[in-house]
N, C-alpha and C positions, 0 to 999 in steps of 0.2 A: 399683614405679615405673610398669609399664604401665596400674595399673589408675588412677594418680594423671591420664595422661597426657592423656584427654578433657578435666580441668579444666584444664591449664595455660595454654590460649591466653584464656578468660575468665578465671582469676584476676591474670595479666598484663596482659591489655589494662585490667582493672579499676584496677590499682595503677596503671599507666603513666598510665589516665587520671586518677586522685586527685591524683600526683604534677605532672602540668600545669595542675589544674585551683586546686589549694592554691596552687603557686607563684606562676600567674599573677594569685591574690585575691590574695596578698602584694604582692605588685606597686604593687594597687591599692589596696590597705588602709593599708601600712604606709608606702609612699613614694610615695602619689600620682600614680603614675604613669596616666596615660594607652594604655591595652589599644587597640591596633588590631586585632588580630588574637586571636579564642578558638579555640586549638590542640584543648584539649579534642576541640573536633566533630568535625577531623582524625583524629584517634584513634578515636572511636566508627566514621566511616562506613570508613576503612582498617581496621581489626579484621574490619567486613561484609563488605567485600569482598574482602576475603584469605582467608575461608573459605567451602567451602559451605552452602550454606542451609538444611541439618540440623543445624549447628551454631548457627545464628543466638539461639535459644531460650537458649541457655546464658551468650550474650555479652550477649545485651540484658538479662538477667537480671542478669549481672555488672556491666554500663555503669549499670543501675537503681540496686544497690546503692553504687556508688563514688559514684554524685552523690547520694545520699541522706547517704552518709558525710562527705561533703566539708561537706553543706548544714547538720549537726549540729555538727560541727569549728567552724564558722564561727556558731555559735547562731542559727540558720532555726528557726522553728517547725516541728514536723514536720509539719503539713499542707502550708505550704510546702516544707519539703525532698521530698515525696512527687510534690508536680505539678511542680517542676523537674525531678526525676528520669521522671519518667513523658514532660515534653517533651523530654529529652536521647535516651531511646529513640526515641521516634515521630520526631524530627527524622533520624537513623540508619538507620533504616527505609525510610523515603520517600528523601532524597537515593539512599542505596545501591541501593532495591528500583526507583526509578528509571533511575538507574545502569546496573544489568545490561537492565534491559529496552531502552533505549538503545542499548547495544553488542552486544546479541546473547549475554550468556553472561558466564560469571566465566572469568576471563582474558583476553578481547578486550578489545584497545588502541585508541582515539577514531583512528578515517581519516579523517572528512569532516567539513565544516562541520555537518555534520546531526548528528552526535556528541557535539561541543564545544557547541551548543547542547543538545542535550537533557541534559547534565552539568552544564551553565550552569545551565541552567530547576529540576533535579532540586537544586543546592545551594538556589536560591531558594528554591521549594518548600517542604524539607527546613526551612529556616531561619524563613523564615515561621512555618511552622506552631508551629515550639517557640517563634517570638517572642511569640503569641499565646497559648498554652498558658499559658505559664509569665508574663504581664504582670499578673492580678491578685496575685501570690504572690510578686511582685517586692519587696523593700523600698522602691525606688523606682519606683510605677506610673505614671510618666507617657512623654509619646511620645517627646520626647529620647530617656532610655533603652529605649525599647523598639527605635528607630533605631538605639542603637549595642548592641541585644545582637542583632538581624537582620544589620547590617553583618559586627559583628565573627566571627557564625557564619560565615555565606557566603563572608570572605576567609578563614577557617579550612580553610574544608570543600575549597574551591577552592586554595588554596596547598599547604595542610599536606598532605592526602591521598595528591598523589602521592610529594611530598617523604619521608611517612614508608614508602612504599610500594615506592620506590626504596632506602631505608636497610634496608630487611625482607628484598628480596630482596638487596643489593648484601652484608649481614651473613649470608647462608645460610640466613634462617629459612623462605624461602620459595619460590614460582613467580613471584611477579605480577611485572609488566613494567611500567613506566613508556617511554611514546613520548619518546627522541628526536630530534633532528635531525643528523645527523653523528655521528662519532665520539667519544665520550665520554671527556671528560680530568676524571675526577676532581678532581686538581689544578687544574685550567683552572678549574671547574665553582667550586670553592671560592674563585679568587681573584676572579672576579669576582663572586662574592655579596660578596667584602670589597670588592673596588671601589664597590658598589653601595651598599654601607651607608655608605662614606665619602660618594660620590658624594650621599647623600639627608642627610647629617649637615650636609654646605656648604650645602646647596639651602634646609633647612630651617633654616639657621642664621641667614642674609641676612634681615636685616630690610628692609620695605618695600620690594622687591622680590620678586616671584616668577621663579624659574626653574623653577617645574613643569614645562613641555617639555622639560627638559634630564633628569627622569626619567621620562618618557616616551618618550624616544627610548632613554633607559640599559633600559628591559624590552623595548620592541623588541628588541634587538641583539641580548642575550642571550638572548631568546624563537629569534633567528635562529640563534644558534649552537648553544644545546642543546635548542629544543626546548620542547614542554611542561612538563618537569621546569627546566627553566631560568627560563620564566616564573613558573612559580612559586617557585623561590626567589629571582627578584627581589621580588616582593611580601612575602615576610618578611624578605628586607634593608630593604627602607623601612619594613616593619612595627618591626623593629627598632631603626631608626636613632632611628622617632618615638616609641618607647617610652623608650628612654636619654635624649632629649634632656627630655621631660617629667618625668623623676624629681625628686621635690620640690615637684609643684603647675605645672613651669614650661607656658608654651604649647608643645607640640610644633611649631609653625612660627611662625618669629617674623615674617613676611611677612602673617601673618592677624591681624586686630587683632578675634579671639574671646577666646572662655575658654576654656581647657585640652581644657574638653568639647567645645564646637564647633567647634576645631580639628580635634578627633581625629573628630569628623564627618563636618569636611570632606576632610579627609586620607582616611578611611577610602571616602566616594565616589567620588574621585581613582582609588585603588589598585582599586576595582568597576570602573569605566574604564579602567583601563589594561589589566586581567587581560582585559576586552570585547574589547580592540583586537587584545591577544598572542596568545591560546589561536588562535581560529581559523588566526592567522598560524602557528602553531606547526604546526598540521594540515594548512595547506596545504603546507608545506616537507616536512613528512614523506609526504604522497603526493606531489609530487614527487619524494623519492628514489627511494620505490618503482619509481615508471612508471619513471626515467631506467634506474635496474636491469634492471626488467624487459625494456626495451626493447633496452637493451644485451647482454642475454643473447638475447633473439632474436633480434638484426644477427648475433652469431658462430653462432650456431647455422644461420642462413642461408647465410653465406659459405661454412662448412665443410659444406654440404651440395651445392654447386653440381655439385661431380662425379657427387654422387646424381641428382640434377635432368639431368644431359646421357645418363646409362645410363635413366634412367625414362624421356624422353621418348623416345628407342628403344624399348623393351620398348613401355610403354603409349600411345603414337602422342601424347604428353602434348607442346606447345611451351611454349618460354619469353621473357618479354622483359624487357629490363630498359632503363629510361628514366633517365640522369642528370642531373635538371633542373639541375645547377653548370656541367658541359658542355656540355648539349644534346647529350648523345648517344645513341645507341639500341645494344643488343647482345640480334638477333634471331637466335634460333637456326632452324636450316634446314626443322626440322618446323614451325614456328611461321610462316615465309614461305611455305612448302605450302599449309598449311591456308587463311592471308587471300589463296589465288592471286598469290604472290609471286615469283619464280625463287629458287631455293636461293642461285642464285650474286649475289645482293643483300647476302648476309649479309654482316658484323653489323649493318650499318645500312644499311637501307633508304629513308632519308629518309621525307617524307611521303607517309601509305598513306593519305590521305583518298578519293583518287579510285577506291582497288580496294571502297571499303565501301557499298555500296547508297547510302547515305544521308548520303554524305560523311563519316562518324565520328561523326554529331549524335548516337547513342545511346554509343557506345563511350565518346569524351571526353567527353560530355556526364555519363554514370557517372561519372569518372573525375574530373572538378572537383568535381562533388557530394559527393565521399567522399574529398577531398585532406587534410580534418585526423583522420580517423580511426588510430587504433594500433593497430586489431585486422584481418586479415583480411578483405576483401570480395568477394563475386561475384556476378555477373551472367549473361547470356547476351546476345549481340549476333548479329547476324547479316552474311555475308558473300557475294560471288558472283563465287568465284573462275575468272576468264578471262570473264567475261560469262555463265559457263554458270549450272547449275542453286543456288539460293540456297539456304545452308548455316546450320547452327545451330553457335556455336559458343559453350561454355560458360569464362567466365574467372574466375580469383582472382587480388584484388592486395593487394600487402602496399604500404605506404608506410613507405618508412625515413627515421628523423630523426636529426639530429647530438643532441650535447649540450646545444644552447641550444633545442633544440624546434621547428629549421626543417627543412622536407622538404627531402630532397637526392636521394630516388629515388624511383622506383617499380619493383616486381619484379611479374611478372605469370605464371604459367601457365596455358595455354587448352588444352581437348579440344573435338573435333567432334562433338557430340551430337544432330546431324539425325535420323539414327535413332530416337534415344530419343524426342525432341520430338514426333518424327512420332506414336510406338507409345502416349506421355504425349496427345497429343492426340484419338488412336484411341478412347483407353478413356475418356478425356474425353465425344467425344462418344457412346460407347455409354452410358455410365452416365448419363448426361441426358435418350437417348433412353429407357434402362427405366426410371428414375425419371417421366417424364413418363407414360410405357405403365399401372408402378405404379398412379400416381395416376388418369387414366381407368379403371382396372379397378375400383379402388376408390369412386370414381364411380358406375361402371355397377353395381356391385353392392351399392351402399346407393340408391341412385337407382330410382322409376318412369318407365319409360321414356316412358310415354306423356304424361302430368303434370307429369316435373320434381318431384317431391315426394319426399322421403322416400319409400321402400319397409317393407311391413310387417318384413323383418329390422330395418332402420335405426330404425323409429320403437319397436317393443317394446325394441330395445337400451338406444334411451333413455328411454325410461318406466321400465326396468328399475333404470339409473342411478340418476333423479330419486326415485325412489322409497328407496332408500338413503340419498340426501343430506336426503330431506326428512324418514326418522326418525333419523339423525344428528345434523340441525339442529332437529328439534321444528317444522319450518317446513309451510306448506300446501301440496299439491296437488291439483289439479283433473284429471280427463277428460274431454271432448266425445267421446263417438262422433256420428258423423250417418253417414246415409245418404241417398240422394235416393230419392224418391219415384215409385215406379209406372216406374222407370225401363227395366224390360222395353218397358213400352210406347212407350217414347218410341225405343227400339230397333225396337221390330215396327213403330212408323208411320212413322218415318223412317231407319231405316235404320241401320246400325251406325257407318257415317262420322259420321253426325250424332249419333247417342251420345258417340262417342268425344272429341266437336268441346265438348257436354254437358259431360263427365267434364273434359274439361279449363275450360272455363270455369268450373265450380263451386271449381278448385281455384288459380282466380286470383282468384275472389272471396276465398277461405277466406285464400290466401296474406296479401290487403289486411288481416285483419281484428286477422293476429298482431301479438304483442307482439317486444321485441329476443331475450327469452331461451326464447320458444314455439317449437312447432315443430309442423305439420301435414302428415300423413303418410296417404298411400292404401296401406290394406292390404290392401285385396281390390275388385273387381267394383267398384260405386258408393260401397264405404264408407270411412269419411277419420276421423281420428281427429285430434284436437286437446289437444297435451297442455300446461298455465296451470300451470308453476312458480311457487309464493307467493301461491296464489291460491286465497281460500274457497269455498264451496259460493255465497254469494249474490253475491259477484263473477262467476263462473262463469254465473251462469243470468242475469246481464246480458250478459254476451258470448257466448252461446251466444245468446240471445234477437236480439243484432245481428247475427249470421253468419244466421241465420235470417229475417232481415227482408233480408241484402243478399243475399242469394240467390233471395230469393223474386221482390223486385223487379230486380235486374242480370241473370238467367240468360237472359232474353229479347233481350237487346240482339244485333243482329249479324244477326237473320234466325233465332237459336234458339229452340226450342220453349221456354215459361218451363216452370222447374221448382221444385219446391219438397223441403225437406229435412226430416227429422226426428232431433231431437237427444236424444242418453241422455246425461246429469252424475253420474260420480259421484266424490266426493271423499275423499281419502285417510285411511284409520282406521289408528289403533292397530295397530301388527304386521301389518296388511295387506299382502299381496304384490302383483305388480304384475300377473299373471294373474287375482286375485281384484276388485282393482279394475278392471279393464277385461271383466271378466265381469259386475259388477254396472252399470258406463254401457251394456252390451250391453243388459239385461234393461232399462234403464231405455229404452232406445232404439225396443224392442220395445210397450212401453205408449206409447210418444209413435206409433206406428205405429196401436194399436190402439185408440187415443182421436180417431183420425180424419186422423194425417199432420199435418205443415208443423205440429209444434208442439213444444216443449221441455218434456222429463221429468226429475227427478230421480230418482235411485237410490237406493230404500229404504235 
């Protein structure tokens, strides 16, 4: 038996689905009935989601087989019975594998409208896609029926799933949970799905009138009383109602003056609307209860802690205060009037402390309105200057407590004096800004030439170093400029080392003008400057080598300086060349622009 045990939940879900799937053709086959709802789909994507997704392979294999079986029963060709069966799966798939991803995991219950929507989207989806799949292979391919086998999936997948997901667990076989809303009366739960089917039997029975609003209000109600599982089994009570009353060919609403099919149409986007309207309402009633719970379990847990709260603010110099907006009353305990320079002997209520707070309370209430609809804990810090003397930090939490219907009726508050801290917090504030800043001029000064503002020979080899990497990573160009200026000893021994140095820097606001946004010109030594043209070939290169050369020769003069002129070495990046190697061969080309007569540009062999 245990080894039987892996296949039992697909051989199950397969017969279960054969057995609704048969019955519900009979329906249509034998008594003309009008289908609003295919259960079937119900059953494929609750089979997915009641098991984990190791298991999935087994079920959709089995879900494959039962509509293939059905499609034969029912004499499909088997090519047709093969792509029905193959969109019965995929349509299972998607709704479900949507599904979990939606909710966050197998077992998590829809909380938010953001849930109910992506469950919404995910039966569409799901339905869609098998409507499409499976419409050539249809015996009837046109868009009518392809309308009501999307419909009738979608109110399946949406009605039936929780419905049979609730019966799964409520019979023992499983974990899954279906969200209600309140306390769950089976009984209850059951008379008003019969109310409901009555209710749609009258509505639907009334010729030339419609009362559709009147079940549109009957899935509200019951969406309010139970919930998700409620709304949907009002939608297979009207599903219901319109399937019995069409037995025989009849029109399922005698109010619509269709034919049987376009009734059930329209009925069937009725029932898509209505289920629009409920689900979300159903998720908001259920986070509702939640919060009211949750909220009511931290008002007792606060109450029965207040004696904790009057031994802590002792021990940890902690105050308390608590505001009853129904009253207007205050209950300030003694360490808590200390602290905002109050006298003890004010307690419990001190009236208005606007005039003891620097700033009349504009930061304290002014908090304190901002954050009046919040349910969770909040703090701040405010300040105060208790007797006129020295101004105090004092750090507060407030909780806001709310009745049943979700109006604030208090506010609780405890505050400590954290001057200290504030001060020691702002201490280290400002040290760490000051070496952060210190940091970054060090690191300035030591990629930096002092005298230039340029790049320093560390800084510029670093990055030649880099560029050189990215550019045999990337297959991309690199270029070198070295120059040097010209006889510049001499222009040192005639005029002087200030005026050199006046030189050195002029040459290196020429060079600066000449760069590009991602170049970089860098002094490495005495007179020589190095210029390094990422993405840039050898005869791009001895174009701007050629202009740095020409705006040198003619700008160096300007200002009352001696002119100078420069001589430039290129050479351009090879094959597994290093970055030492290439700044050795612009060297050697730098030296023949020197020895060909100066103020001229050389390439590097």
């Amino acid at each position: 038996m245990e080894r039987l045990r892996p296949f039992l939940g697909p051989i199950l879900t397969g017969v279960i689905w054969c057995l609704f799937a048969l019955g519900t053709l009979q329906l249509r086959s034998e008594y003309n009935a009008v289908l609003i709802i295919w259960l079937p789909s119900a059953v494929a994507v609750a089979a997915l989601h009641a098991h984990p997704m190791r298991q999935w392979p087994g079920l959709l294999l089995a879900l494959y087989i039962a509509q293939l079986t059905t499609s034969l029963l029912i004499d499909l060709p088997l090519v047709n019975g093969m792509a029905l069966a193959f969109a019965t799966i995929v349509e299972a798939f998607i709704c479900t594998r949507i599904g979990k991803l939606v909710l966050g995991g197998r077992g998590q219950l829809p909380r938010t409208f953001a849930h109910i929507a992506g469950l919404f989207l995910a039966a569409v989806a799901g339905a869609l896609a098998s409507a499409l799949i499976s419409f050539p292979f249809r015996t009837d391919p046109t868009l009518p029926e392809l309308a009501w086998w999307f419909l009738a999936s979608v109110l399946g997948i949406l009605a039936g799933t929780p419905v049979l997901l609730f019966l799964r667990q409520y019979l023992g076989f499983g974990d899954q949970k279906v969200a209600i809303s309140g306390s769950l009366s089976l009984k209850g739960l059951l008379l008003a799905f019969l109310l409901l089917v009555l209710l749609a039997d009258i509505v639907l029975a009334i010729p030339h009138i419609s009362l559709t609003p009147l079940l549109v209000i009957g899935i509200l109600a019951i969406a309010i009383r139970f919930g998700q599982l409620g709304a949907a089994w009002g939608i297979i009570a009207y599903g219901v109602a319109a399937t019995v009353r069409s037995l025989g060919g009849h029109n399922p609403a005698a109010f619509l003056d269709f034919t049987p099919f376009n009734a059930g149409l329209y009925l069937q986007a009725l029932m898509l609307v209505m289920l629009a309207a409920s689900l979300p309402l159903a998720a908001l009633l259920l986070s509702r209860d939640k919060l009211e719970e949750t909220l009511r379990r931290r008002n007792e847990a606060l109450h029965q802690n207040l004696t904790i709260f009057n031994l802590a603010e002792t021990l940890a110099g902690i105050g308390r205060w608590r505001y009853d907006l129904r009253k207007h009353t205050q209950d300030w305990s003694e360490r808590m009037l200390e602290m905002n320079g109050l006298p003890r002997e004010l307690a419990p209520d001190p009236g208005d402390v606007r005039d003891s707070l620097p700033d009349r309370g504009k930061e304290l209430f002014g908090q304190i309105a901002r954050h009046r609809d919040d349910r969770k804990p909040y703090d701040f810090h405010y300040r105060v200057r208790p007797g006129g003397g020295e101004e105090r930090t004092l750090h507060i939490s407030i909780l806001n407590e709310f009745d049943d219907s979700g109006a604030r009726i208090a506010l609780f508050a405890v505050a400590m004096d954290v001057t200290q801290q504030v001060r020691r917090e702002e201490a280290i504030e400002l040290a760490r800004g000051r070496a952060v800043q210190l940091a970054a001029e060090a690191n300035r000064r030591a990629n930096t030439d002092p005298l230039t503002g340029l790049p320093n020979r560390r800084c510029t080899l670093n990055r030649l170093g880099r560029l050189v990497d990215n550019a045999h990573r990337g297959g991309s160009s690199l270029a070198v400029l070295m120059f040097d200026i010209d006889h510049f000893k001499a222009v040192n021994d005639g005029h002087g080392h200030r005026t050199g140095d006046e030189v050195l820097i002029r040459v290196a606001q020429l060079a600066s003008c000449e760069v590009r946004g991602a170049d970089l010109v860098g002094r490495i030594g005495g007179e020589e400057f190095v210029w390094l043209l990422p993405g840039v070939d050898q005869n791009r290169a001895g174009q701007l080598a050629e202009r740095l050369r020409s705006a040198i020769e003619t700008g160096s003069a300007l200002g009352g300086l001696p002119m100078v002129t420069v001589s430039i070495g290129i050479s351009s990046l090879r094959p597994g060349e290093d970055a030492d190697a290439m700044l050795a061969r612009a060297d050697s080309a730098l030296y023949r622009a020197k020895e060909g007569g100066r103020n001229r540009v050389r390439l590097a062999a």
